[in-house]
C-alpha positions in Angstrom: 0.0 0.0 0.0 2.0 3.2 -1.0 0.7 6.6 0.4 1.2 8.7 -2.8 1.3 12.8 -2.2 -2.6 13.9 -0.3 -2.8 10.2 0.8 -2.5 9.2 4.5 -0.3 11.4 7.3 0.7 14.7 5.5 4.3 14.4 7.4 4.7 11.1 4.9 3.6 12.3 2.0 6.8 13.2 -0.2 8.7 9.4 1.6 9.6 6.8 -1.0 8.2 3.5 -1.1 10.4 1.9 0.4 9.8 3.5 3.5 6.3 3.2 3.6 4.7 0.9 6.6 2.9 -2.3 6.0 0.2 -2.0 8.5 -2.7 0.0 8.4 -2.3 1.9 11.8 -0.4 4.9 12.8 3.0 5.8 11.0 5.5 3.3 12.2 3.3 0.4 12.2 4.4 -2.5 10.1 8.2 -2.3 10.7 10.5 -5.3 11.6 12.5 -4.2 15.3 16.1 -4.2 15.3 18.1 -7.1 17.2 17.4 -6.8 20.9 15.1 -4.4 20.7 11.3 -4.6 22.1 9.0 -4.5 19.4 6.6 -1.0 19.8 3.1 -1.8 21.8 0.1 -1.6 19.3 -1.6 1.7 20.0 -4.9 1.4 21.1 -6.5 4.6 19.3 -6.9 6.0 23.1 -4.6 8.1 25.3 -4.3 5.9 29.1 -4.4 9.2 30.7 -7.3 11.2 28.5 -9.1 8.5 26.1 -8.9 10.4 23.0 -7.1 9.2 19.8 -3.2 10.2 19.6 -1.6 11.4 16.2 1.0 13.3 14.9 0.4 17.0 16.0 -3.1 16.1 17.3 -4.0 15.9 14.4 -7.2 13.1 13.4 -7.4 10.6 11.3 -10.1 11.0 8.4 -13.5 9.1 8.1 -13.5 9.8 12.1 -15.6 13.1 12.2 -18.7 14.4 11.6 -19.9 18.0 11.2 -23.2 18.6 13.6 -25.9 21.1 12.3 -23.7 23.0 10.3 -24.1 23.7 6.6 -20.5 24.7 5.4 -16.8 25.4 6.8 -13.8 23.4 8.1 -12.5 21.8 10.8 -10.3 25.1 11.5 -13.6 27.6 11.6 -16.4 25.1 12.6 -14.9 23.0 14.9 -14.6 19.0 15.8 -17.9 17.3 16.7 -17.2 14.0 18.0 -19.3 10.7 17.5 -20.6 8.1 19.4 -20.5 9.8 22.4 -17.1 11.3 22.0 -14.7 8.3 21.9 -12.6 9.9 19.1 -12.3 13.4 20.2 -9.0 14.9 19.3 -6.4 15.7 21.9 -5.7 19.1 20.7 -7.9 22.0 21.8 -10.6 22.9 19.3 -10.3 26.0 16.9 -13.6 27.3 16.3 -17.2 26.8 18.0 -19.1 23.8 17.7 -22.8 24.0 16.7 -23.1 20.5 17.8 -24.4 19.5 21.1 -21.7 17.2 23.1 -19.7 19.7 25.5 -22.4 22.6 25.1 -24.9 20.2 26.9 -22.5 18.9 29.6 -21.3 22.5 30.8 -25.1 23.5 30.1 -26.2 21.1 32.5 -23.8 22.0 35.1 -25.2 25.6 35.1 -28.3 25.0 34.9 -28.5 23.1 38.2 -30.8 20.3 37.0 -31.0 17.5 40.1 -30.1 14.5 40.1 -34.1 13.8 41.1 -35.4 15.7 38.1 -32.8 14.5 35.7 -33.6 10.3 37.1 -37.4 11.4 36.5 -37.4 12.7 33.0 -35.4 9.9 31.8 -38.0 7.3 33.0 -40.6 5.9 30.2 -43.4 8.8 29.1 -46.0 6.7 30.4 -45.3 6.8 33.9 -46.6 7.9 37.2 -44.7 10.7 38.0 -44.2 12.4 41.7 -46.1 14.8 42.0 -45.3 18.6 43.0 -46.7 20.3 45.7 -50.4 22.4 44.2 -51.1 25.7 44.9 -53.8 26.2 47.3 -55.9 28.2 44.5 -55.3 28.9 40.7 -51.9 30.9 40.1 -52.8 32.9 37.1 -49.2 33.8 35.6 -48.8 36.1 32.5 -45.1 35.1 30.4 -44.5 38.6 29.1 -41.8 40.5 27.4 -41.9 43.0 24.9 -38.8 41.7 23.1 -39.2 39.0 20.4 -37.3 35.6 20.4 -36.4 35.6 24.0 -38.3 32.2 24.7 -41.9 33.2 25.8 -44.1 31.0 24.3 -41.7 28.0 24.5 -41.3 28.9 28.5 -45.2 28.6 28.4 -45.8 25.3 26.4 -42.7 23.5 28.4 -43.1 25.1 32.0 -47.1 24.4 31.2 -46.7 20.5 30.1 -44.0 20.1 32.8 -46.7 20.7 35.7 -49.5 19.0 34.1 -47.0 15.9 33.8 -46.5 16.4 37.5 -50.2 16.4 38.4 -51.0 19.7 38.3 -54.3 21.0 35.9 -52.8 23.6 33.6 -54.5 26.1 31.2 -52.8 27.8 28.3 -54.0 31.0 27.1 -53.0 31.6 23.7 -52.6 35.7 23.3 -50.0 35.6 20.6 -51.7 36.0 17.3 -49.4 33.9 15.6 -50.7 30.6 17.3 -47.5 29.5 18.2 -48.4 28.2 21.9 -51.3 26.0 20.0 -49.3 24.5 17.5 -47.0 23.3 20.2 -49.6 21.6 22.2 -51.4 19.9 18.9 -54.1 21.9 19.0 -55.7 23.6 16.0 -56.3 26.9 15.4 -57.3 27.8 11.9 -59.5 31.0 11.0 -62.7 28.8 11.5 -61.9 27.8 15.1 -63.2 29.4 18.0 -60.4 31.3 20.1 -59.3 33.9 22.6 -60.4 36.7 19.7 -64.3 35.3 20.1 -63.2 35.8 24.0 -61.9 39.4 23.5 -64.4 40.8 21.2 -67.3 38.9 20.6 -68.0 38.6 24.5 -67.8 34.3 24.1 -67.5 32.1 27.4 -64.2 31.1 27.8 -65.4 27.3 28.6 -66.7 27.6 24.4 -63.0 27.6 23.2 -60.9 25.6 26.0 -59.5 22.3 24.3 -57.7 19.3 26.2 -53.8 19.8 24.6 -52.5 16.7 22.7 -50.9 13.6 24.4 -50.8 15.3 27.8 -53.5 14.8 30.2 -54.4 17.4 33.1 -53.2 20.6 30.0 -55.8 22.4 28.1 -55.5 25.8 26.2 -57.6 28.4 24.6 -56.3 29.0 20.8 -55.0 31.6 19.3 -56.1 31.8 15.6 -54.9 34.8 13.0 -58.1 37.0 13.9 -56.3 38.2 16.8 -54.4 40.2 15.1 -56.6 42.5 14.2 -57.4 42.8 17.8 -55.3 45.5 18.9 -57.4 47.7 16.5 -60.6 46.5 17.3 -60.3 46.7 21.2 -59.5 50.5 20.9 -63.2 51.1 20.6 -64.3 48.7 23.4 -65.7 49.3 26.7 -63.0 48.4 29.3 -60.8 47.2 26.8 -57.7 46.8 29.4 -59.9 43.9 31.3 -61.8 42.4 29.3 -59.5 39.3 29.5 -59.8 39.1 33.2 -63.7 39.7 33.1 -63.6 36.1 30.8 -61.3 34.9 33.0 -63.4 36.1 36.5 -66.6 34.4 34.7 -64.7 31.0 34.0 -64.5 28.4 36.6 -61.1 28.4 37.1 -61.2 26.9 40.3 -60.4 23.6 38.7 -56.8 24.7 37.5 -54.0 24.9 39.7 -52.6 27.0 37.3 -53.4 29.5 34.0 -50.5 30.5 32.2 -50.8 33.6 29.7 -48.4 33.5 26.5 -48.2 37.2 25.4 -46.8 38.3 21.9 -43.8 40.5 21.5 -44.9 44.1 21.9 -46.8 46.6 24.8 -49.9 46.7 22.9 -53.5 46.2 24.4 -53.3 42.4 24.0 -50.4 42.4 26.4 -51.9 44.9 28.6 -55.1 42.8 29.0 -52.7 39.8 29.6 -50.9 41.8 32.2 -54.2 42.9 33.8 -55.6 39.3 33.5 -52.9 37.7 35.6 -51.7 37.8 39.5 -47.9 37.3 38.8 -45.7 38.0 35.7 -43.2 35.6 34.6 -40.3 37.4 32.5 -38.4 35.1 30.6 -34.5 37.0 29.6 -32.6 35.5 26.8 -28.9 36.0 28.1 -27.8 38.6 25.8 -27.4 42.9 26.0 -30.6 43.6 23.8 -32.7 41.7 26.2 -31.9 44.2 29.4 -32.5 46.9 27.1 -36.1 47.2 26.5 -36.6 45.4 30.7 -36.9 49.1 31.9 -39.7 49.9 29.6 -41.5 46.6 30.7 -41.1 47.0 34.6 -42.5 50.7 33.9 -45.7 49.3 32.2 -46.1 46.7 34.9 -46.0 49.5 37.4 -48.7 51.9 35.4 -50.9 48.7 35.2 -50.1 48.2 38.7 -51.2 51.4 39.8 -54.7 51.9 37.6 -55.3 48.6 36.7 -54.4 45.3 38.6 -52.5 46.1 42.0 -52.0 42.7 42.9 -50.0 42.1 39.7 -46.3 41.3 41.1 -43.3 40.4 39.1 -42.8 36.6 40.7 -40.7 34.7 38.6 -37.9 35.9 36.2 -36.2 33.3 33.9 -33.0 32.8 32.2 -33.0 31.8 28.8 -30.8 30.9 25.6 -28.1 30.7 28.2 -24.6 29.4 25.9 -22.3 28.6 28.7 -19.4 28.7 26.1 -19.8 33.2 26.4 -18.8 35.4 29.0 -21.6 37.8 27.9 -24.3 34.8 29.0 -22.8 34.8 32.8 -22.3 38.3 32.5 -25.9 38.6 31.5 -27.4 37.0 34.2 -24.9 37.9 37.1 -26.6 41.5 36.3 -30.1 39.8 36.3 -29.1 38.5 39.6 -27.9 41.5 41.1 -30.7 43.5 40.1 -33.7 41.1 40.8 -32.3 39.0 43.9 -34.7 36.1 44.0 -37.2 36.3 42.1 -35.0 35.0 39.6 -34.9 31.5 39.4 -31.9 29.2 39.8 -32.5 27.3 36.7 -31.0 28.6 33.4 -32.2 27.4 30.2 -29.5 26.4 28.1 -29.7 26.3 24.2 -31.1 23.0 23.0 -31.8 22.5 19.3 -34.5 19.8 20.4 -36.7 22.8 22.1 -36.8 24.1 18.8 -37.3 21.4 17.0 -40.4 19.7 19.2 -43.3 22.2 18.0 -42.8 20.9 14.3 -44.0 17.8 15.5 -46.6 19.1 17.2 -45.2 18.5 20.9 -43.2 20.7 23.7 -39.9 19.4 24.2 -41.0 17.4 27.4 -42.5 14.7 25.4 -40.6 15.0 22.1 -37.1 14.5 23.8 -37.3 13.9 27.3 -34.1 13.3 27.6 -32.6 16.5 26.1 -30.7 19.4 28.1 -34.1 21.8 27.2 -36.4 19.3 29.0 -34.4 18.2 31.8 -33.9 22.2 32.7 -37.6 22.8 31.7 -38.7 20.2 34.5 -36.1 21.6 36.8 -37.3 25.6 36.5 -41.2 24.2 36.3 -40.4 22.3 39.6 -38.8 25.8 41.5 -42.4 27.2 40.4 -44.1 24.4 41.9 -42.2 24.8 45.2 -42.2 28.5 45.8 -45.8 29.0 45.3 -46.4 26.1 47.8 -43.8 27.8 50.5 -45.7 31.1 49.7 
């Protein structure tokens, strides 16, 4: 086997034939030992002190790497993404990021303080008995707002929602985001022809007449958003108490039976957010770890305080979560160390790391809790869900 120029270990490729090795391992395989002298160990393609593959320069041998969810680059400027569980990770350091998920989980995982409890829980078959969290002594109705786009709201709501539905708790989602996104994650439909929170808002319709039982997860229903809504902010201008009209539906609606109603909000201050923010008891502020999301924070906790003081004084900022966190940035620690310092504890411990299953589950129609329960988003989903659970018992 000769290892013409490009073939095999670059360091080899300009040596003659007659130096070439016989074997198919590492360079200096194959070759006869002199009189006396021990013949070399065969490498087992694992360092005893680190387990990953040695080569000349740290360098890896190819047909051993895959690229994960990248589209284009090289190894220098995308980085090394190991398989089957990172048994042939290279020695040397890598050179660019990684979009794959091996080490980002791991140090994700650490930060995110998921226990050992929740983490042997999730794991366990989908059909099981779970234990359940403590249940508020009456229905915590919790608005997810935040002006921003893209900082996690509705996908806080679907997963924090299913988690505590999985955990015994009854769970209602209201869907106030005209694009529908909370509905598609639960399976539920919510074309032009379906009844939804618009009928609610403007048309004066029970609530009971649009609540539906959310796909594949017993104890979690929601009230559909459909398209209509967006014309709502418009239309509400020229109602009478437009500001509470969703907490009048919500006032007339039994919802005794739910421990909790969560309200997804859509990414602006408008009238449907104001209605959301009069509708609930707490607010639940989800931050994606990055400098644009503390900017527009001021202008929320100023509206909360003008609907505080004219239109729903019991409204209290309860629950502030971390989300999008990369543990691989300073900016993300940076990000919420000044969350921290600013909010003290309503801010809870759990961090959300990136997890490209969260965003993959609503395609399939699912939250991530039942699409991958097994991923880095569901296990710290579970874990934040469970710190709600807890605090609103010990309140």
């Amino acid at each position: 086997m000769s290892t013409g120029p490009g073939l095999g270990w670059p360091d080899r490729a300009n040596e003659s034939p007659d130096d070439e090795t016989s074997g198919l391992g590492w360079p200096g395989q194959g070759e006869e030992p002199e009189a006396g002298e021990q013949p070399p160990e065969e490498p087992s393609g694992e360092s005893a002190e680190s387990g990953e593959p040695e080569g000349p320069a740290g360098e890896t041998p190819s047909g051993h790497a895959m690229w994960g969810n990248t589209t284009s680059g090289t190894a220098e400027t995308v980085g090394y993404v190991p398989t089957n569980g990172g048994t042939n990770q290279p020695s040397s350091p890598r050179k660019g990021p990684s979009q794959g998920e091996s080490q980002l989980v791991r140090e994700a995982l650490k930060d995110a303080n998921v226990s050992q409890e929740t983490v042997a829980v999730i794991k366990a078959s989908s059909g099981r008995r779970e234990r359940e969290w403590p249940r508020p002594d009456h229905c915590r109705v919790i608005t997810i707002a935040n002006q921003k786009g893209g900082v996690g709201k509705t996908t806080s709501s679907v997963n924090l929602a299913a988690s505590l539905a999985m955990h015994g708790a009854q769970v209602l989602v209201v869907d106030l985001d005209p694009q529908g996104n909370a509905s598609t994650a639960l399976g539920v439909e919510h074309h032009a022809e379906i009844p939804s929170i618009y009928d609610v808002l403007i048309e004066d319709t029970a609530l009971a007449d649009i609540v539906v039982p959310a796909a594949d997860i017993p104890n979690l229903f929601c009230a559909p958003a459909t398209l209509n809504l967006a014309g709502a902010e418009i239309e509400l201008v020229s109602k009478v108490a437009r500001e509470s009209r969703l907490r009048r539906a919500l006032d007339a609606y039994d919802t005794d039976k739910f421990d909790y109603v969560l309200i997804d909000c859509p990414p602006s201050l408008g009238l449907l957010t104001v209605n959301a923010l009069v509708g609930g008891d707490e607010l639940l502020i989800p931050i994606q770890c990055e400098y644009y999301a503390l900017e527009g924070l001021g202008q929320l906790i100023r509206t909360v305080d003008l609907v505080k003081s004219h239109l729903n004084p019991q409204l209290a900022v309860s629950t502030i979560l971390l989300t999008m966190y990369d543990a691989r940035t300073r900016l993300a620690a940076q990000v919420a160390d000044d969350v921290r310092n600013h909010f003290g504890e309503v801010v809870l411990n759990t961090v959300i790391p990136r997890s490209v299953r969260v965003s993959e589950a609503p395609s399939y129609g699912q939250s991530v809790m039942t699409y991958d329960p097994g991923s880095s988003g569901a296990l710290a989903y579970s874990e934040a869900a469970s710190e709600i659970a807890h605090r609103g018992a010990a309140q």
